[in-house]
Every structure is written in structure tokens, then in C-alpha cells.
C-alpha positions in Angstrom: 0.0 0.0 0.0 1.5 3.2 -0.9 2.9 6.2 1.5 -0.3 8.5 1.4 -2.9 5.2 0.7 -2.2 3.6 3.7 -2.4 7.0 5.8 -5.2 8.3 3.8 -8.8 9.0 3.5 -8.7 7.4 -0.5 -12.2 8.7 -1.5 -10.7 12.2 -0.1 -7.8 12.0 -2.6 -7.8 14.9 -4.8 -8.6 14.3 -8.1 -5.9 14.8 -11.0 -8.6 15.6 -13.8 -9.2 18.6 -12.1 -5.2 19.4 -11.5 -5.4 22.7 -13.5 -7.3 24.2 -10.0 -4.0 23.7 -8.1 -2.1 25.9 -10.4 -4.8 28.6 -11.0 -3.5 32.3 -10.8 -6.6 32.4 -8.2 -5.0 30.0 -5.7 -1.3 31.2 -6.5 -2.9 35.3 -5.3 -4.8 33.5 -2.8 -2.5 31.2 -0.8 0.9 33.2 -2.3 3.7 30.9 -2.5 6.2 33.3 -1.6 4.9 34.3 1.7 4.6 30.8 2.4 8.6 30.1 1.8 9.4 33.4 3.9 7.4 31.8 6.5 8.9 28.5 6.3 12.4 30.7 6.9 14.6 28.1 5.2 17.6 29.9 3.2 18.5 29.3 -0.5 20.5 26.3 -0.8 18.2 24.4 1.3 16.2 21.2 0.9 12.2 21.0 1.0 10.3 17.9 0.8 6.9 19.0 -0.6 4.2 16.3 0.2 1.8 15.8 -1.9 3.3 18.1 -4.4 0.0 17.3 -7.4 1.4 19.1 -10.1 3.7 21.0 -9.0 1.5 24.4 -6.9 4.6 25.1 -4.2 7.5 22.9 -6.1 8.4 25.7 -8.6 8.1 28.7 -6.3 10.3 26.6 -3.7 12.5 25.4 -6.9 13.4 29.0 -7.9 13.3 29.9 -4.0 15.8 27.1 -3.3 18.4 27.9 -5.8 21.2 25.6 -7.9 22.6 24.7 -4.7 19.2 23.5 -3.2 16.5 20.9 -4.1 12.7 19.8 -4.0 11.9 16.9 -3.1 8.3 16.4 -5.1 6.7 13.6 -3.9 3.5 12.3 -4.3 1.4 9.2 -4.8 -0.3 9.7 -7.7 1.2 8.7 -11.3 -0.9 11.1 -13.0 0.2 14.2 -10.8 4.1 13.9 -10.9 3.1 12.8 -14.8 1.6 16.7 -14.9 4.2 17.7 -12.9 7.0 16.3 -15.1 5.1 17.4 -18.4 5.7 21.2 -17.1 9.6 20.7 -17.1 10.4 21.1 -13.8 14.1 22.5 -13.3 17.3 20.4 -12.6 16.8 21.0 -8.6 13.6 19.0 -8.5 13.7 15.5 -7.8 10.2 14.5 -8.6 9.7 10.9 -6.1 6.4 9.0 -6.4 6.0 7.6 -2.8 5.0 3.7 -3.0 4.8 2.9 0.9 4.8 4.7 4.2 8.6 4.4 4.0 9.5 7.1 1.9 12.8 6.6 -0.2 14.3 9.7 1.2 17.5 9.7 3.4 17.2 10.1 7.1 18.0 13.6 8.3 18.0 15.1 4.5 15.3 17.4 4.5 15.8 20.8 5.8 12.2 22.0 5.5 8.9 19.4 4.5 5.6 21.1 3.5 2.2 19.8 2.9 -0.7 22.0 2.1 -4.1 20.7 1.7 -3.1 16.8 2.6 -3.2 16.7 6.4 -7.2 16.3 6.2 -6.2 12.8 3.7 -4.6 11.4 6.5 -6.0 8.1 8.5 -2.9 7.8 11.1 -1.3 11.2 10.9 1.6 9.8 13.7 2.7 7.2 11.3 2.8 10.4 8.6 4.2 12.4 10.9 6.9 10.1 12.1 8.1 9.2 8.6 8.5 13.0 8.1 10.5 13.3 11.2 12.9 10.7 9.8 13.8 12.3 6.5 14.2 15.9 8.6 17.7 16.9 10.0 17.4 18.5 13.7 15.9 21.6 13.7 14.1 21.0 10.5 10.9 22.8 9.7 7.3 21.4 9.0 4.7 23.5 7.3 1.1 22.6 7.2 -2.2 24.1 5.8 -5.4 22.7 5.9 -9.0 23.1 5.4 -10.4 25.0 8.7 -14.0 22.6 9.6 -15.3 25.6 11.5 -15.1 27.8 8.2 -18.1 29.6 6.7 -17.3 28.2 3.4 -18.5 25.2 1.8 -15.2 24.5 -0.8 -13.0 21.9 -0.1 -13.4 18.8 1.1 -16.3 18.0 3.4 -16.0 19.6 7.0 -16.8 15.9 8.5 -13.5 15.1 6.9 -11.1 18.0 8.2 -8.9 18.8 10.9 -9.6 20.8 13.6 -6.1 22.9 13.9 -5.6 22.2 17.8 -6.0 18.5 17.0 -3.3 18.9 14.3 -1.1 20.8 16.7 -1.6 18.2 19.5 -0.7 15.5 16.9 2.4 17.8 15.7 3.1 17.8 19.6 3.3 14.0 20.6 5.3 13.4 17.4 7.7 15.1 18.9 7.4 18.4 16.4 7.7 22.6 18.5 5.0 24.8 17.5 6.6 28.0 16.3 3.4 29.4 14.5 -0.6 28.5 14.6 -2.7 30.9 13.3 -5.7 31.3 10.3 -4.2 31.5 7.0 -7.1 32.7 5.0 -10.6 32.2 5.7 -11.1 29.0 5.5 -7.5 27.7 5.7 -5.2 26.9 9.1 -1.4 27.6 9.1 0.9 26.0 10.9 5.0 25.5 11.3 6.6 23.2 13.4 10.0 22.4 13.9 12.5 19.4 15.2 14.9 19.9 18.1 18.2 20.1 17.6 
């Protein structure tokens, strides 16, 4: 069973024949990449893990963010994402990784930073996720998570039954072992957080 599959809600799974939302000029001025990666506060050079990457939303801004001397790590589960991904020409600091099982074939302690925006809400175990992502961080990496907000006025998204409540997130982020550095309402119907490892 594959890395996301086995943690997630499947009949939550986003679908790729409607991959073109994900990299809509709407969600790029809504959700804005770039203050994403200035929150995330990791420095060109740097290594992110983007889980869940679809086809490719925060892998290019984090791409050109990164550098020559830094990566993305674009991982996801689904074939036909990384295949969308891979038909927009990623550049040579993208490793585009389908994940097969809830070992990810990433080294320990490589990741400076991991990301994952609208996934945590797919997740069936979320301290199996989150201890797999602990593994392929170094100390003092960084975790940044947004998700769909169930007590949100608006309807889009997934259903609300299937969300996150954000305290529950941070009290999983918590027992995994993660610090809370920031918790706060992204937009108005999205959650922020970012977590780091000790050293």
C-alpha cells in the first residue's frame, strides 16, 4: 500500500482531472507561494520535501526559491500528478519521487524543511505520517502545514466531516515530537501551521 494510501482517507484524494485548479492564478494570489517560503524561513540552498506536491503548486516557487545549490523533493502518490508535474519541465533542482509505501525513499535527516498543504485532512494515522517525516528531517528541520479549517463559513473543499480541527493537528504535531513555532488562520477557510524538530 502506498505512503499516502495507507495514511489516507482514498475517496478524499484529490482528483488529478481537475489538476489545472491547483495551479490557478486564483490559488497562486490566494495562498501566495512566496509568503509561504518566507514563512517556512529556510535559506537558499536548502532542501524541501513537498508532500503531496499534485502538479507542481509550491515545487516551482520553492524550486526557484531554493536555488542551484538547493533541491525539491516532489513527492506524491499519484502517477498522474508527478506525470503533470513532469510534463511542465520542472528545473534540474527537482527531484520529482512517487512515494509507494509509508517508508518514503528519502535519506534520514536530508530534509531541511517538509511542506504539505491541503493533505493533512487525507490522513488516516497522521503519527505514522508524521513520524516518517520526522525521519527524512535533519534536527531543527521545519514542517509547514495548511489545511482546510471545519469551522469555516465556506463550503469549498473537502467536506467539513473530513477536516482537521487545527488544535487537533497541533496536538498530533506535539506527541510526534514536532515545536510549534506558528498557529494561526491563514485565509478564511485555511489553518497555518509550522513546526520544527529539536536540535
Amino acid at each position: 500500500m502506498s505512503f499516502l494510501s495507507q495514511v489516507a482517507k482514498m475517496s478524499h484524494k484529490f482528483d488529478h482531472k481537475k489538476a489545472h485548479k491547483l495551479i490557478s492564478p486564483k490559488r497562486y494570489q490566494e495562498l501566495k507561494p512566496d509568503i509561504l517560503l518566507h514563512k517556512l524561513g529556510v535559506p537558499p540552498g536548502s532542501t524541501i520535501l513537498d508532500l503531496g506536491c499534485g502538479n507542481g503548486f509550491f515545487t516551482f516557487p520553492a524550486a526557484m526559491a531554493m536555488g542551484e545549490e538547493g533541491m525539491v523533493i516532489a513527492a506524491d502518490v499519484s502517477k498522474n500528478m508527478l506525470f503533470l508535474l513532469n510534463r511542465r519541465m520542472p528545473p534540474d533542482n527537482v527531484q520529482v519521487l512517487q512515494v509507494e509505501e509509508v517508508e518514503m525513499n528519502v535519506d534520514t535527516a536530508s530534509a531541511d524543511a517538509a511542506v504539505a498543504i491541503a493533505l493533512y485532512h487525507e490522513f488516516r494515522a497522521p503519527q505514522k505520517n508524521l513520524a516518517e517525516i520526522k525521519r527524512v528531517l535533519k534536527p531543527e528541520g521545519r514542517l509547514m502545514i495548511l489545511d482546510w479549517d471545519p469551522n469555516a463559513k465556506s463550503d469549498r473543499g473537502p467536506g467539513k466531516e473530513h477536516r482537521v480541527l487545527q488544535k487537533d493537528a497541533d496536538k498530533d504535531l506535539r506527541s510526534a515530537g514536532f515545536i510549534i513555532d506558528v498557529s494561526e488562520t491563514y485565509t478564511d477557510d485555511i489553518w497555518l501551521i509550522i513546526a520544527h524538530l529539536p536540535a
